[in-house]
C-alpha positions in Angstrom: 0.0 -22.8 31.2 -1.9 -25.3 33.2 -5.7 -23.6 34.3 -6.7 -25.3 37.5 -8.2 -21.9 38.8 -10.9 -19.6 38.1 -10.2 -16.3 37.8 -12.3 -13.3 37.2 -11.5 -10.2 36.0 -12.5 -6.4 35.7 -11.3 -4.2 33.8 -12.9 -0.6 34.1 -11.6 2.5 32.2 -12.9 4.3 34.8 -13.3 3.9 39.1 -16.4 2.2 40.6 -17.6 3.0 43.6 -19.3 -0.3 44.5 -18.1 -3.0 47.0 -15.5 -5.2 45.5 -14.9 -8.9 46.6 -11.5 -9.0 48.6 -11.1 -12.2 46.9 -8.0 -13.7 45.4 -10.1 -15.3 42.5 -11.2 -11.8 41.7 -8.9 -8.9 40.0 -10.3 -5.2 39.3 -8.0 -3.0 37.3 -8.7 0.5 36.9 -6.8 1.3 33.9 -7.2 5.3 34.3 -5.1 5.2 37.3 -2.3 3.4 35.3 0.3 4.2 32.7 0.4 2.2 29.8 1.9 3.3 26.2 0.5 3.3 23.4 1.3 0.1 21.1 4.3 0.8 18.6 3.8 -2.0 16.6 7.5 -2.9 16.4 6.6 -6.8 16.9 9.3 -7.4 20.0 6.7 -9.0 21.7 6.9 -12.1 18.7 10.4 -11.4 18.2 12.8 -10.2 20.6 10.9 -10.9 23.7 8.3 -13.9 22.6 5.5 -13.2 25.5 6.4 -10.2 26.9 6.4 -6.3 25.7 9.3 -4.3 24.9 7.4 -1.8 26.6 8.0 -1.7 30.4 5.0 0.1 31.9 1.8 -0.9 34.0 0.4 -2.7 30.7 3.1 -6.1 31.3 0.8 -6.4 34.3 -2.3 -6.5 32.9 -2.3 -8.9 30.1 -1.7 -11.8 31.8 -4.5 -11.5 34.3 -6.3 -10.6 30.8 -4.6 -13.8 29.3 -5.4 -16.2 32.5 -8.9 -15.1 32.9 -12.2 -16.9 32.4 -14.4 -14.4 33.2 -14.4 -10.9 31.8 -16.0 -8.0 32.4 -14.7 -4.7 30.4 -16.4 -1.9 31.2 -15.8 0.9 28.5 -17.3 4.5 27.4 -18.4 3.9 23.8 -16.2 6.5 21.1 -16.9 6.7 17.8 -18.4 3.3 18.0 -15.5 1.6 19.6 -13.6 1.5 22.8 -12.6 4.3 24.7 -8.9 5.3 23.9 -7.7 4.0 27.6 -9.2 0.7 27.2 -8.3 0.5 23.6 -5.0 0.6 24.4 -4.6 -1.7 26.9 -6.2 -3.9 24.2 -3.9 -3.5 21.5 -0.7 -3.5 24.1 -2.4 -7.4 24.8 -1.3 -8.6 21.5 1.9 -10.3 23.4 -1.0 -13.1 24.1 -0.7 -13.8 20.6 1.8 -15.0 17.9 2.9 -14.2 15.2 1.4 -17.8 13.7 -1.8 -17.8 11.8 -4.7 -20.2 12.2 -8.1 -20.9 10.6 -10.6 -20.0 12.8 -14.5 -20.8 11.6 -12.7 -20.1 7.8 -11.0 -17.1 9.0 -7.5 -16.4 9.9 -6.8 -15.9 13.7 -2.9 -15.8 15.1 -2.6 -18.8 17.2 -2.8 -17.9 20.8 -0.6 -17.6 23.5 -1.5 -19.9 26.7 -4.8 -17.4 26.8 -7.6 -19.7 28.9 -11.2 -19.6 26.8 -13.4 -16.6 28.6 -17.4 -15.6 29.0 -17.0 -12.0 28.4 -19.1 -9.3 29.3 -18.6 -5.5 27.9 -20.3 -3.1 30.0 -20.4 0.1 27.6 -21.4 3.5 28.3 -22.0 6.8 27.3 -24.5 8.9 25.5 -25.1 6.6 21.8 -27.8 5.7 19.4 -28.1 3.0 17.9 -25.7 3.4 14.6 -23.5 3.4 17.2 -24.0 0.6 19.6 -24.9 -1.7 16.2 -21.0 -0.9 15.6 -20.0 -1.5 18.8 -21.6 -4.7 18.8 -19.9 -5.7 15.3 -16.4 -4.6 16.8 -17.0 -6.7 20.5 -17.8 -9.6 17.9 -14.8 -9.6 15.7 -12.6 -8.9 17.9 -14.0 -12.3 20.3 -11.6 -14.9 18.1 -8.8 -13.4 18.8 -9.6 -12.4 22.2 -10.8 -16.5 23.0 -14.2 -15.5 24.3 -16.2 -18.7 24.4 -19.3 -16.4 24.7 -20.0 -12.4 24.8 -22.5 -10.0 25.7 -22.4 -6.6 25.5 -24.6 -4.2 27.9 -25.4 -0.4 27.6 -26.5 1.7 29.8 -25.9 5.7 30.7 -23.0 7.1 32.1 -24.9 7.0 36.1 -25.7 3.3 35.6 -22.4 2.1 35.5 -22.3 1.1 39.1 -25.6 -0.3 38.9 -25.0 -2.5 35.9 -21.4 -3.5 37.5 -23.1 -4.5 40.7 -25.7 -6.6 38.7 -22.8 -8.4 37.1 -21.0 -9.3 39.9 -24.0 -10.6 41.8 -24.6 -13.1 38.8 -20.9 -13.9 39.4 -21.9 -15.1 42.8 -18.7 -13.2 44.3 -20.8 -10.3 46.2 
């Protein structure tokens, strides 16, 4: 895949309700309004279907736009130290953006990606935590950033009636508002 284009992307597990650009450059995906199966690790995706999920629901329309992004921003209620179970799942049903072939990564292995463009990632997560659990949350954003290409990361917290504050601040550093 050939990246000529910028393109950002949002991906909220839940709605905003703050002004988003009407810009082609830009994507928002609210992933509670879509359905998307859980992952069932049968491997088609390396196998049968290199690329693309067996599965055929609203998720084979979201990691590509996940894949061709380089700008992120996730925006994610905080369970049990991880993500919550509608954005974990789109995450693990993204796995297509990978294959099955195994790298060394900073003397680790990684699988070898999949035409996935190198992204500055922000995580935008929320929800009533201490700080066990946003010290874990942390670990888990920074693991997971090899094998999700993210050049750099940040992660931000904030309460459950900031969201649309902290989104807004986001997207005005974007310089898309």
């Amino acid at each position: 895949m050939e990246h000529n284009t910028t393109m950002k992307l949002i991906l909220s597990d839940c709605p905003l309700s703050i002004p988003l650009p009407d810009r082609e450059d830009v994507k928002w995906i609210d992933l509670s309004q879509l359905n998307i199966a859980n992952c069932v690790g049968c491997f088609g995706c390396w196998t049968k279907t290199p690329g693309r999920c067996v599965i055929r629901d609203d998720a084979v329309k979201v990691y590509p736009l996940i894949a061709q992004s380089d700008t992120l921003l996730y925006i994610s209620r905080i369970k049990y130290g991880g993500y919550d179970p509608v954005m974990k799942t789109m995450l693990e049903r993204a796995i297509p953006v990978q294959q099955a072939f195994i790298r060394i990564l900073d003397g680790e292995t990684h699988h070898v990606q999949r035409s996935v463009v190198p992204k500055d990632a922000t995580i935008l997560a929320y929800g009533d935590t201490g700080e066990e659990e946003r010290a874990l949350f942390r670990k888990l954003v920074a693991r997971n950033a090899h094998n999700m290409s993210f050049k750099t990361h940040h992660v931000l917290f904030c309460r459950e009636e900031e969201v649309n504050d902290f989104a807004g601040k986001e997207l005005k550093a974007w310089n898309v508002c």
